[in-house]
C-alpha positions in Angstrom: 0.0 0.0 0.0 2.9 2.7 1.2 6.1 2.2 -0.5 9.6 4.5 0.6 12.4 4.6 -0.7 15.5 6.4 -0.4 14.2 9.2 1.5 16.0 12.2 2.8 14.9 14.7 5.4 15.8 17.1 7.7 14.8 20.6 9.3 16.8 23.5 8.0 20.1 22.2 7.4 20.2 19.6 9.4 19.9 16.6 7.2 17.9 13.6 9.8 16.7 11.1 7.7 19.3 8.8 4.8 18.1 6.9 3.1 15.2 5.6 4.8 13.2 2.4 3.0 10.4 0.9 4.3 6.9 -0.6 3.3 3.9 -0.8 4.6 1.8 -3.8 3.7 -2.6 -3.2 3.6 -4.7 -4.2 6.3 -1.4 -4.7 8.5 0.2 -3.2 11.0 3.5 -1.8 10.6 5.6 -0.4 13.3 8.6 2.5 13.8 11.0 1.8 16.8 13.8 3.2 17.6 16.0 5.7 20.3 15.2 9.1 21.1 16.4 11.4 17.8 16.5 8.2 15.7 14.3 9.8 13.2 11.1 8.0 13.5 8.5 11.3 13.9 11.0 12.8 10.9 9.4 10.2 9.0 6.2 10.3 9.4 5.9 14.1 8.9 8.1 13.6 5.7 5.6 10.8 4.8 2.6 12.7 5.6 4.1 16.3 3.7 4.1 18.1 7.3 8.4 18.2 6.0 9.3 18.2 2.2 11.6 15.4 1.4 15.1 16.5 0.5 15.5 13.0 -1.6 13.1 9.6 -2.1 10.2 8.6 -3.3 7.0 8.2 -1.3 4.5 5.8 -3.0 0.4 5.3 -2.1 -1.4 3.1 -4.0 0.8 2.7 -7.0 0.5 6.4 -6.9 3.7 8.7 -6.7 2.9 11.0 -3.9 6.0 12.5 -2.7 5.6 15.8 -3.2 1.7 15.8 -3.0 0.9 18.2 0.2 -0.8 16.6 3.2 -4.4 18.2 2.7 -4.5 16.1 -1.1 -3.1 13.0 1.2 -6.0 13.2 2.9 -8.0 13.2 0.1 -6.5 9.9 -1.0 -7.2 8.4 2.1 -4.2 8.9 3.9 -4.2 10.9 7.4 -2.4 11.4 10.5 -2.9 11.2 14.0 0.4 13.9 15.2 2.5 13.5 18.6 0.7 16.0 20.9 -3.6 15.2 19.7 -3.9 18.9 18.9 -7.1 19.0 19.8 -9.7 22.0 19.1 -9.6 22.1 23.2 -12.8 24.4 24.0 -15.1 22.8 21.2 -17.0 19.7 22.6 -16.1 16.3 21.2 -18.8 16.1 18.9 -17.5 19.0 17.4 -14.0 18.0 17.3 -15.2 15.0 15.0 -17.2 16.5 12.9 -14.0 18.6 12.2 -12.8 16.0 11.2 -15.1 15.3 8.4 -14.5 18.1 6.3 -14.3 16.3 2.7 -17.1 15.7 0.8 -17.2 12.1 0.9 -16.8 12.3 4.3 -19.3 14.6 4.8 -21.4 12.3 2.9 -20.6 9.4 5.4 -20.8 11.6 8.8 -22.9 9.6 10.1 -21.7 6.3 9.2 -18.6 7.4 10.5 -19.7 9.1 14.3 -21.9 5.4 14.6 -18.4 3.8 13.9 -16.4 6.1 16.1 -18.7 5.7 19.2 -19.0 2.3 18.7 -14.9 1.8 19.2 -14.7 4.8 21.7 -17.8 4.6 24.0 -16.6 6.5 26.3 -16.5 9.5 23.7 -20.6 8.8 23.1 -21.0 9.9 26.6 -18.8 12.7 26.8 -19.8 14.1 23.2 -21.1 17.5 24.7 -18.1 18.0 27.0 -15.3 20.4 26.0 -12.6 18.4 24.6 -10.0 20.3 26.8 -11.5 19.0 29.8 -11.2 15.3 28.8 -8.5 13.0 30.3 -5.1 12.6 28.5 -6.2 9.3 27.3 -9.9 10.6 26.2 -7.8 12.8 24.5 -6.0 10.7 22.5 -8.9 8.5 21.9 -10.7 11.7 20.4 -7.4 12.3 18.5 -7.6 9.1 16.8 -11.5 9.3 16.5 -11.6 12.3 14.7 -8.7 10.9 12.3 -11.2 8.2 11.6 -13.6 10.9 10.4 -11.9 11.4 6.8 -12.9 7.8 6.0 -9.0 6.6 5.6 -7.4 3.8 4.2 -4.3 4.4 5.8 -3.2 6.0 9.4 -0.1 7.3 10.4 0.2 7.5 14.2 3.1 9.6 15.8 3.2 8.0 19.9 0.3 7.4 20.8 0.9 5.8 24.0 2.8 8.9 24.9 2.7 10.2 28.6 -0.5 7.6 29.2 -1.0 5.4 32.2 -0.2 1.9 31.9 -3.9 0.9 31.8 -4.7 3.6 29.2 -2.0 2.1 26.9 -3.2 -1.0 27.0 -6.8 0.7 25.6 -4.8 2.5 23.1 -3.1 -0.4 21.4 -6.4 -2.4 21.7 -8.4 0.2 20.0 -5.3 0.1 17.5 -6.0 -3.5 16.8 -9.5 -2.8 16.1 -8.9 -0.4 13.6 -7.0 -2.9 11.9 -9.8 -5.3 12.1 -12.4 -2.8 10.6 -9.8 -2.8 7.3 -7.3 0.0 7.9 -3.9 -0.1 7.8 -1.5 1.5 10.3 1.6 3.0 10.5 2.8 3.2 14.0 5.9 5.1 15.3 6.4 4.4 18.9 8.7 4.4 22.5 6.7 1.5 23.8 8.7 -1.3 22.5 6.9 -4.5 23.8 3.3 -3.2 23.2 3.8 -2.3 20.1 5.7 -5.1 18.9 2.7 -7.1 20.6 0.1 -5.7 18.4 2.3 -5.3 14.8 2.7 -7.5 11.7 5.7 -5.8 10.6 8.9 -3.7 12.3 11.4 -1.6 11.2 14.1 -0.2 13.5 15.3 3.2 12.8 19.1 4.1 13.9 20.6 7.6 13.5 18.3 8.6 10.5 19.3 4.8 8.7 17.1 1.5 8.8 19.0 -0.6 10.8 17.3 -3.6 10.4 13.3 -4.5 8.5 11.2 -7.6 9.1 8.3 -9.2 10.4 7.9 -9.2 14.6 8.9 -12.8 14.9 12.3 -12.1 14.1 12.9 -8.8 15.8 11.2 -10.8 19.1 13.6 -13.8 18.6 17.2 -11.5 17.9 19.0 -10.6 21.3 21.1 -9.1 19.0 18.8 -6.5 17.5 16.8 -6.1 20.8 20.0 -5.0 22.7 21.7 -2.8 20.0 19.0 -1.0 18.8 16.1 -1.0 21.3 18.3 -1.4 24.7 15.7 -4.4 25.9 
């Protein structure tokens, strides 16, 4: 479905991505690990057109797309959900997600998509006329997710998600993230939380100083003492 190759990226002068490759195969789940300053949000903003690639090709679908800017992305049915949720904080969560729905064919599917949304975030149905700022950190990055869903995507890119969460509202974040996957979508997950992550994927890459150290299903990253202590310190 997502094809990279060669890609080159920095910010200002500072080159941080060389030469990344890496594929992400449909309906699976493919996940990003590395150190701190490895490169792996770099990636997924250069992916996603937040950062323009310096070098590289970005393919979607058969479709070259690596100069395409993020709000056409979207329109393919590619979307993001960023580090942070950058959520609208003093609209209620009904109105977050219907923020999210601003295409026409997802305007067109609102409705479908709210029923889906509430139905893998309950606990958004009864908090949809609260002020989103007021939410819990993980409510928040269950709305942050939800309202990605709103664009009707193929594809997500997620930047941590399990970021600064309680243990117990991890484990409902990386659940939700396998659900996701069973209602067709694929994911691309960039993440500090080695073992749950590596739980829920299909596929892992390891990202070392801006390079792909190593690429391959779970299984093998699981079953390499080698890998596990040089690149992820487990």
């Amino acid at each position: 479905m997502l094809t990279v190759k060669g890609l080159e990226s920095g910010y200002g002068e500072m080159q941080v991505l060389w030469g990344v490759d890496l594929e992400v195969k449909e309906r699976s789940i493919t996940t990003v690990l590395g150190p701190n300053g490895a490169g792996k949000s770099t990636t997924l903003k250069t992916i996603f057109g937040v950062l323009k690639p310096w070098n590289g090709t970005i393919e979607y679908i058969g479709e070259d797309i690596t100069n395409v800017p993020p709000h056409k992305k979207v329109e393919l049915g590619m979307t993001m959900v960023p580090e942070g949720r950058h959520l609208f904080p003093n609209m209620t969560v009904e109105d977050n997600l219907i923020m999210g729905a601003y295409l026409k064919k997802a305007e067109e599917k609102l409705s479908d998509s709210l029923e889906l949304v509430y139905s893998l975030f309950p606990r958004l149905k009864e908090r949809e006329k609260q002020k989103a700022g007021t939410l819990s950190g993980g409510e928040q990055q269950m709305l942050a997710i939800a309202r990605a869903l709103m664009s009707a995507p193929s594809l997500i890119l997620m930047d941590e998600p399990s970021q600064g969460l309680a243990p117990k509202l991890v484990k409902e974040v990386f659940e939700t993230i396998l659900k996701l996957k069973d209602e067709g979508l694929t994911i691309l997950l960039v993440e500090q939380n080695v073992f749950a992550s590596l739980e829920i994927s299909d596929y892992a890459y390891i990202l070392h100083e801006g390079k792909i150290a190593f690429g391959g299903s779970v299984d093998e990253v699981r079953e390499s003492e080698e890998i596990k202590k040089a690149y992820l310190g487990v």
